[in-house]
N, C-alpha and C positions, 0 to 999 in steps of 0.2 A: 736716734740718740746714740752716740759714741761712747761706751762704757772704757774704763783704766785697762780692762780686760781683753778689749778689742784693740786698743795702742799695744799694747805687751807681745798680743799674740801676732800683731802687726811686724813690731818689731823684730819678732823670732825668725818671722817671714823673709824681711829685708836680709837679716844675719845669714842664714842659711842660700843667699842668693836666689830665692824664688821669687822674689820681688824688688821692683828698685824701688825708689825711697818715689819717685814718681808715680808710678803705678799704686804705692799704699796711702800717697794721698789722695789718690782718685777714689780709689776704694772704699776708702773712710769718708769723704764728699759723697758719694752713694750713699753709702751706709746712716749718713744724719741724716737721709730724705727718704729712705724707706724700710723698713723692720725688716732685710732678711737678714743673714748667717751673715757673717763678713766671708768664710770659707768657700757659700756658694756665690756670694759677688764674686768675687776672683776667678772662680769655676769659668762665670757665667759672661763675666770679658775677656776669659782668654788668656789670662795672664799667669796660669798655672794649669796643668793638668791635674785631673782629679784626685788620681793615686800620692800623687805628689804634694797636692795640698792636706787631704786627710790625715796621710803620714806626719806634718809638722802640726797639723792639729793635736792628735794622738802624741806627740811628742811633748807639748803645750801643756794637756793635761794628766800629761805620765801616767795615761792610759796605754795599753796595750796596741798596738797596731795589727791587724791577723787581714794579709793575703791570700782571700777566700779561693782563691782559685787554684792553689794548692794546696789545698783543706782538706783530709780526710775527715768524713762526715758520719756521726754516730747517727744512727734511723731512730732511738729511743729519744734525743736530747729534740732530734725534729719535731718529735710529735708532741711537744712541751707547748710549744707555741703554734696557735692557727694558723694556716696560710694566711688566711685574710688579716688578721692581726700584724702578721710580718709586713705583707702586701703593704696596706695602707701606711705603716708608720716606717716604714725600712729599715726593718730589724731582723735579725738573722740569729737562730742560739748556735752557739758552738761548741759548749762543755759544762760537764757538773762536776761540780766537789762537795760530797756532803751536801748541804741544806744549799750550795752556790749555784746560780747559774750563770755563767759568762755568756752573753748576748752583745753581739756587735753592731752597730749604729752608727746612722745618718751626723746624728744629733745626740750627744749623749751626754749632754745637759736638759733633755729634754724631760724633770722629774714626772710629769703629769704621765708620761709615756712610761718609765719606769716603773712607778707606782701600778701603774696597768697592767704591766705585764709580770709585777710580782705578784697581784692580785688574783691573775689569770693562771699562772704557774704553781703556785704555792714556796717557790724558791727567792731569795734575795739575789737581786738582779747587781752581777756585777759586770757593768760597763767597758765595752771596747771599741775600735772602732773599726771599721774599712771603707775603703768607696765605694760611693753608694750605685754605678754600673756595676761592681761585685757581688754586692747583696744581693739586687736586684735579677743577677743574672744567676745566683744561687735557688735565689727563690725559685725562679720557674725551672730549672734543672733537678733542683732535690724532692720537691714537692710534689708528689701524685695527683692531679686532679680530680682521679677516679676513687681514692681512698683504698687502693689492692696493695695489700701488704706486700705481697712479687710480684716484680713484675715477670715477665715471659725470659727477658735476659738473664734475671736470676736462675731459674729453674733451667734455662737453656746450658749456662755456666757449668751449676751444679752437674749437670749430667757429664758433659765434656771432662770435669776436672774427676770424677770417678772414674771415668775409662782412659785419660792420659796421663802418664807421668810427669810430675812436678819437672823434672829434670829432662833436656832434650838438649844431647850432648854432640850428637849426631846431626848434621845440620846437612847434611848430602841431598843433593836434589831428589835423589830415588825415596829417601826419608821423608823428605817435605813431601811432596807428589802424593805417600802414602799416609801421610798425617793429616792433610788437608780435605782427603776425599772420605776420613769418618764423617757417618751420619750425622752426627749432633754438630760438627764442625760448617758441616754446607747448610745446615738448620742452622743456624746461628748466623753464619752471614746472610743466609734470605731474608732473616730476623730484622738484621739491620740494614736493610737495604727495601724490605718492605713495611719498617716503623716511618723511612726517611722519606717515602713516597707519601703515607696518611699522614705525616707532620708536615707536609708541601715542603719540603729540605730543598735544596737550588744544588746543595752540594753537602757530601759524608765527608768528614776528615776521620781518617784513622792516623791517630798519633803515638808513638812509642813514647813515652818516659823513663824514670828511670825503673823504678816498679812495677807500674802499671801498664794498660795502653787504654787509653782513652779516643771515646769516640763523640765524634761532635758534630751538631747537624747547623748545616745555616738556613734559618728559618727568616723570608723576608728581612734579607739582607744581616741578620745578628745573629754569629753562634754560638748556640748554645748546648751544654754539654748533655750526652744522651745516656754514656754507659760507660760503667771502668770497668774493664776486663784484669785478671791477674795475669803477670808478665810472663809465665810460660806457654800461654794460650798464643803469643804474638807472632808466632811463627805460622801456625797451623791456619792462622785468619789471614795474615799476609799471604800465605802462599797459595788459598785458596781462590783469592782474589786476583792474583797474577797468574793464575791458572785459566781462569774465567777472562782475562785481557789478552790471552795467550801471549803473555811474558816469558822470561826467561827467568824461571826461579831460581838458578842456579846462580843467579848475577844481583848480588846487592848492593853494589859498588857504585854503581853510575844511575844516573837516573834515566829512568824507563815511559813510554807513554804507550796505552793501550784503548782498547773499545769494547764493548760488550754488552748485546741486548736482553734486557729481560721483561718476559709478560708477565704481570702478576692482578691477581682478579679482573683479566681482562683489557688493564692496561698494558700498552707496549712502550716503554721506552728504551733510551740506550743509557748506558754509562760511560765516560770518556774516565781515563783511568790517568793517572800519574805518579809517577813514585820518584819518591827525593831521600838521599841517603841521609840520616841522621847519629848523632852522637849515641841514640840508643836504638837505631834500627832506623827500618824504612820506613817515612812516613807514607801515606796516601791519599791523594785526593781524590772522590769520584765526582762528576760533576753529572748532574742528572740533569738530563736532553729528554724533554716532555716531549713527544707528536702533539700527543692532543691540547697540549698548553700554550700551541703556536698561535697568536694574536690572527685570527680568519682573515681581516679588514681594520683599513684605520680607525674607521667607527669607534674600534673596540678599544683603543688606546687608551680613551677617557679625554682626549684633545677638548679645552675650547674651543666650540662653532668657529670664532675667529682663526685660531689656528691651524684646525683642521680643512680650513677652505684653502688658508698662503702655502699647507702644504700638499692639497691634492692639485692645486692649480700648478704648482711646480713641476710635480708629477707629470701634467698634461703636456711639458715643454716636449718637443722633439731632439732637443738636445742639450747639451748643458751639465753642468758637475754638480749634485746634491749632497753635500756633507753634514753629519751626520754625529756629535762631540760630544764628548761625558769620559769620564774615569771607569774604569772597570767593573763591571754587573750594574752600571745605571741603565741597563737595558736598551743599549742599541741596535744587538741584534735584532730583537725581538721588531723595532721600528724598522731596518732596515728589512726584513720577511717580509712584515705586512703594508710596508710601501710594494714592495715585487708583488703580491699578492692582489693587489689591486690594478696593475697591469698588466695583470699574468692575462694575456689574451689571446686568442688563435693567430694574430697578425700580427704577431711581434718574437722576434726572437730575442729571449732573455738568456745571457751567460753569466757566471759568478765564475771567480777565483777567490779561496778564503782559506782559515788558518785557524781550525779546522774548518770544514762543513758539519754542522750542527742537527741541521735539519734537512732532509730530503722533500724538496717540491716538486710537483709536477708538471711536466712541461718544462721546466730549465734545466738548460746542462749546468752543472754545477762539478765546478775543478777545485781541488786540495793542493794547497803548496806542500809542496814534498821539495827543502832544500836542498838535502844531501845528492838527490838526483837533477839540481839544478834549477829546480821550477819554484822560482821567485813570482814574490806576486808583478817584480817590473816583466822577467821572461812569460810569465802564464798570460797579463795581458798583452806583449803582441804578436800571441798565437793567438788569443781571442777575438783580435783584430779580422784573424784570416778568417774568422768562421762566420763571418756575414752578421753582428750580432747589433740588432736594435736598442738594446739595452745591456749594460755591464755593471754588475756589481761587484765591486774588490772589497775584501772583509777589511782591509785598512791603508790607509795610505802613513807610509813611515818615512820616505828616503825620497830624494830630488829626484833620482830615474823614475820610480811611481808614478809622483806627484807630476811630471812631465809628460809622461804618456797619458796619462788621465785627462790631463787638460788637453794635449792637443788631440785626443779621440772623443773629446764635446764639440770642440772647437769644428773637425771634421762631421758631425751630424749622428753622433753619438749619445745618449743619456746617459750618466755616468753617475750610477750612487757609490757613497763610501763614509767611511767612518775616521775622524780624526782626535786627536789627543788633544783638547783645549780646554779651559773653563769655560767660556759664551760660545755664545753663536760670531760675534765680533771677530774675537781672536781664531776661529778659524782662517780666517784670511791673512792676517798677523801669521798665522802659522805656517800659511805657502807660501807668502816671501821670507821667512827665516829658511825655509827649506830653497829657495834659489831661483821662485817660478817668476818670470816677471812680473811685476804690475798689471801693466796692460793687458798677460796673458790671462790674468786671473779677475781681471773687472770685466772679461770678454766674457769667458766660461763658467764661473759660477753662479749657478742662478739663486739657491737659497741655503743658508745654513744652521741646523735645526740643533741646539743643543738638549739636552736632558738630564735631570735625574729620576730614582725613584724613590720615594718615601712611603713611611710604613700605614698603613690604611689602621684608620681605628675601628677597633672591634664593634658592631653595630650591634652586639648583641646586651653589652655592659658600657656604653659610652652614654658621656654625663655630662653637664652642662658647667663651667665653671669659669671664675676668676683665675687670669695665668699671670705672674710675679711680675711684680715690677721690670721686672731686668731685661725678662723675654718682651715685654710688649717695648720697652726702647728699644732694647737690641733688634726690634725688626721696624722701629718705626711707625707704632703703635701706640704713643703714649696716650691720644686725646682719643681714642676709640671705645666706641661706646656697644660694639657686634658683639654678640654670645661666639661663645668658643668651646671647645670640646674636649674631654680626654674618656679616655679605656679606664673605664675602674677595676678592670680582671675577673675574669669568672672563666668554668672550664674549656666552655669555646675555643676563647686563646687562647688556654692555657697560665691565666693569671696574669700576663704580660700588657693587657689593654688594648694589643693591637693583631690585628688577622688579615693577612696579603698585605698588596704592595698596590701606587699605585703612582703613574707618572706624574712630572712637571714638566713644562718644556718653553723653548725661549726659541723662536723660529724670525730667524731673519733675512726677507727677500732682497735678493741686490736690487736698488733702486735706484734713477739716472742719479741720484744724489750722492750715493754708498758712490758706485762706480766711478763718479771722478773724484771723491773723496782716495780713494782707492790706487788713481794715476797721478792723483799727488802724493805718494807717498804718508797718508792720515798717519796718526797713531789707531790706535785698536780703541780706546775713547770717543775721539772725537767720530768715529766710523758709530760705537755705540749710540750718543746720543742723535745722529742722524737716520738711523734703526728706530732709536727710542717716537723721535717725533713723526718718523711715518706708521707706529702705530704699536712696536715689537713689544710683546708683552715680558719683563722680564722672569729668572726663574723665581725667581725670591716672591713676584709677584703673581707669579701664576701658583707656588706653594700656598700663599695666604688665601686665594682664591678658595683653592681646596681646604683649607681651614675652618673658612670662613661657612663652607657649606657642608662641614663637619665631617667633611672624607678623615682628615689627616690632624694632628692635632700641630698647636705653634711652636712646642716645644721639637716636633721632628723637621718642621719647618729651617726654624734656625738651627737643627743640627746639620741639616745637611746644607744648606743655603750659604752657612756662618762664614765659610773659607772661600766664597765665591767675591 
């Protein structure tokens, strides 16, 4: 049912140009066939971004709008409301006045929820709003699962901030050098470098702001914020870290890349280090390079049996180009190791060129592109040429000279893995003739091309059995579906979040004599698709449901990550 209320705040919509007068009749044709928000229909086609829709919400009801994620956070107003209470209803408190408490919200016409939570509070609940990935990413950042008043960062702080002065006027490399190497300074960064390993973190962001410096770990692909340090501390944690990458602390101007390993209870990993200069200092990223977290064998991927057979059998080829496609952290490396790992054998000689090397294997030589001394990955492979090598893996194919040698070192009785920039498995091939490779060179040499993502695994410790909205089950083409489906209800496991690791999707497609002259006629990347499709190619979207379906992953990460494909 279409309330005056829903036209009005429609309207606001169109005026403000977040919507055209097309898109808010769709909306509202939605909205009379099924009881959600009109705010998350919109969310939920796409037709606005979140922050963006809540804001003219909050504008709608001359409610407050608060951008949590530069929120400074009272720990007393937190402990007003229960995590699980937050959790479940998507609510967040953010301040008191007297007998008031301001509390920010999903939904904040939602009186039954109100009522609740003045109930639970003892305060009159006054209404705000933000989006609801803010809340949500507040909740599991501000809220201790463990219920310890400090944490370790606290008290690690408090020490540091008694032994150094507020004011650090002296910025001289000899200063820093001796700033960085106080006790509680090299404790505090193990601090954080060994919270980001037992939170399984992929990667620490250390970020300057303008006050603060915050730090943020990305947990199965979403970061989430871990620590706010005070701004005079950001020197002494920057420089110890660039000390530790043997940087150059004396240079904050250009950006820098570094390495550096550390054991910690046993574990060995590395850090690959980055610094990028910012308006209020250096940022940094470390990106954490597991050994023991390297995939042993394809087994271990999580492949359908179907899949897992089009892509060991490609494997068996003696020669040939295996590509390898997804966006950044959908875990290619990870599949492109433990394909090498599965013929890492005594009779084969396996070479890599890559950008970095990640990972040290045994038995493969493995080369680094190092530009400035010339060694591209077109130069590294045909030296790799010269060294007699059965197998060659390039960490990426970018540019026509690559893509050219690659192919004619299949062509010549070579196996050639590599990683490319596409959305499918399809448009890989699309993507080596925009790059200049001919046709026929590439319906010759490619044998199969495996695209992937990863989506976030739900927590099996708190996962529940539910009904998922209308919007998501068309949005994936689910409406007549009658399967049980899953979601995280949060507990401390994960962290509140619902969800713990990661786990893949993948869309693997063999050239077939069909693909291959599809191929030397010049196809589109379509019509190559559904000839993929009807020799059997499972798509990603369909291989995400898969995993849904058998409660790895829930529908809602399905079409988050799927949605854009």
């Amino acid at each position: 049912m279409i309330s005056a209320e829903d036209k009005k705040f429609g309207q606001l919509l169109v005026s403000r140009e977040v919507l055209t007068h097309q898109q808010l009749a769709e909306a509202l044709k939605y909205k009379k066939r099924h009881s959600e928000e009109l705010t998350q229909i919109i969310i939920n086609k796409g037709f606005a971004a979140e922050k963006q829709a809540f804001s003219c919400l909050a504008e709608y009801l001359n409610l407050p709008f608060i951008e949590l994620a530069n929120y400074n956070f009272d720990p007393d107003v937190l402990g007003l409301v229960p995590k699980e209470l937050a959790t479940k209803h998507k609510v967040f408190p953010v301040f008191r006045i007297e007998d008031s408490l301001t509390i920010t919200m999903v939904n904040p016409g939602d009186v039954q929820v109100i009522d609740k939570l003045h109930r639970e509070t003892g305060y009159n609940i006054e209404p705000a709003v933000s989006a609801e990935q803010e809340i949500m990413q507040a909740i599991n950042a501000k809220y201790n699962p463990n219920g310890a008043e400090d944490s370790p960062f606290d008290e690690m702080i408090s020490r540091i901030e008694r032994q150094a002065p507020k004011k650090q006027e002296d910025t001289s490399a000899e200063r820093l050098k001796k700033l960085s190497a106080q006790t509680p300074v090299v404790k505090l960064v193990d601090l954080i470098i060994s919270q980001a390993l037992a939170d399984r973190a992929s990667d620490i962001h250390i970020e300057p702001e303008e006050h603060t410096l915050q730090v943020r770990y990305r947990i199965d692909g979403m970061l989430r914020e871990n620590l706010s340090s005070p701004k005079h501390l950001q020197a002494a944690i920057i420089s110890r870290i660039k000390i530790l990458a043997e940087m150059d602390i004396a240079e904050s101007r250009v950006p820098q890349d570094g390495r550096f390993p550390v054991t910690m209870n046993g574990r060995q990993v590395d850090l690959r280090v980055s610094t990028l200069p910012t308006v209020y200092g250096e940022n940094i990223v470390m990106r954490i390079l597991d050994r023991s977290s390297l995939m042993p064998n394809l087994g271990d991927l999580g492949m359908e049996p179907d899949d897992l057979e089009k892509l060991t059998s490609s494997l068996s080829s003696s020669y040939g180009v295996i590509l390898v496609s997804g966006p950044t952290g959908s875990g290619k490396t990870t599949t492109l190791y433990s394909a090498l790992n599965s013929i890492n054998t005594p009779d084969k000689k396996i070479v890599t060129i890559e950008d970095p090397v990640e990972y040290r294997l045994k038995r493969i030589r493995q080369c680094q592109v190092n530009t400035k001394a010339g060694l591209t990955f077109a130069a590294g492979l045909r030296s790799i040429l010269r060294q007699d090598p059965d197998v060659i893996m390039l960490g990426e194919i970018r540019d026509y000279e690559t893509a050219k040698i690659a192919v004619e070192s299949a062509l010549t009785g070579h196996l050639v893995l590599s990683t490319i920039h596409t959305n499918d498995a399809p448009g890989g091939i699309t993507r080596l003739t925009e790059m200049g490779i001919e046709p026929f060179l590439t319906s010759s040499a490619v044998v199969a091309v495996v695209a992937q993502r990863l989506v976030r695994g739900l927590c099996q410790h708190c996962r529940e059995p539910y009904n998922p909205g209308e919007s998501v089950l068309e949005g994936l083409g689910l409406s007549d579906t009658n399967d049980i489906f899953y979601r995280g209800n949060g507990c401390p496991h994960c962290k509140g979040c619902g969800y713990y690791g990661r786990a893949g999707i993948y869309e693997i497609m063999q050239l077939t004599d069909k693909v291959r002259a599809l191929i030397l006629e010049h196809a589109s990347t379509e019509a190559i698709k559904q000839a993929a499709l009807s020799n059997g190619m499972q798509t990603l979207r369909q291989s995400g449901l898969l995993r849904a379906r058998n409660g790895i992953t829930s529908l809602e990460e399905v079409f988050r990550v799927t949605n854009a494909d």
